[in-house]
Steps between C-alpha positions, in 0.01 A plus 500: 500500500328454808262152645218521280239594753725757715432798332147383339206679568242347784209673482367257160562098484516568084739794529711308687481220277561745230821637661595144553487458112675816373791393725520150406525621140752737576693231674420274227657761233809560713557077480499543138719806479763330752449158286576616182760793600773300329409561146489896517172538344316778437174524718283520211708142354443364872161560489425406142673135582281493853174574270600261242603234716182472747253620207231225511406602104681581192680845581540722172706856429187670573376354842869506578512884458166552686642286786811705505345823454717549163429579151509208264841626323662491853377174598603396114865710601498236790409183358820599226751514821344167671446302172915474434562447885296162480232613736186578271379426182240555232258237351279531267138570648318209325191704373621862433840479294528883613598425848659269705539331809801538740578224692807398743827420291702212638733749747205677577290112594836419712470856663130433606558188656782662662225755635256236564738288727579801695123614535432122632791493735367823679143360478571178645706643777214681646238246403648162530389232243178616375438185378430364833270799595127352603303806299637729246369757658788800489531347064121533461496831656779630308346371178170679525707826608699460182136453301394821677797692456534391154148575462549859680800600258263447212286766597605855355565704798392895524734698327644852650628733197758621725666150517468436078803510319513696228714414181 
């Protein structure tokens, strides 16, 4: 993939910024694909452990499927391949005894750390040691973008028939 701003639009400071994004978090899925190459996992496995592992609340079946654009049995299909492996596993969601709560298994903790170590290694190659920075200027920003963006993905978006999928 090409420098982030040579083939960005100029005309817009926020389109630009925009590009800037969508190729950092192609970028940042291509780390994670080469990171994790080793255990021959299935996208939708690599993703599920991704989602799981960075999820800042309780991830259940259902979330899981909406995350991963799956029905529940296939996300229930998945969780019975990665449950034996060691990488997820099912708790008991503490106020609804119908569902539960998928966290990281031990192999599947180890494996995020892995990812984390690599993620920070790349970071701090380009950035130094943050901890010495004077502002947190580029964290701050890229906080409230993630507030936004999260923010913007909770929104229903238009919906063209032509692009439903039909059972």
């Amino acid at each position: 993939m090409p420098p982030l701003r040579d083939s960005a639009p100029t005309s817009d400071a926020v389109a630009v910024l925009v590009h800037d994004l969508q190729a950092l978090a192609h970028e940042y899925n291509a780390l994670v694909r080469r990171s994790w190459r080793h255990l021959a996992l299935r996208p939708s496995e690599l993703e599920a452990l991704t989602i799981v592992a960075f999820a800042t609340e309780p991830v259940t079946p259902t979330r899981l499927a909406a995350d991963l654009n799956l029905t529940t049995s296939a996300v229930t299909d998945l969780l019975d391949r990665m449950a034996p492996a060691g990488l997820l596993e099912r708790r008991p969601h503490p106020q609804d005894r119908r569902s539960v709560h998928i966290r990281l298994a031990p192999t599947g903790e180890r494996l995020a750390a892995e990812l984390v170590a690599v993620q920070e290694a790349a970071v701090r190659r380009v950035v130094g040691d943050p901890s010495r920075a004077a502002d947190d200027g580029p964290r701050s920003l890229l906080a409230r973008l993630g507030s936004a963006l999260r923010a913007a993905s909770a929104q229903a978006l238009p919906v063209d028939p032509l692009l439903v999928r039909t059972p």
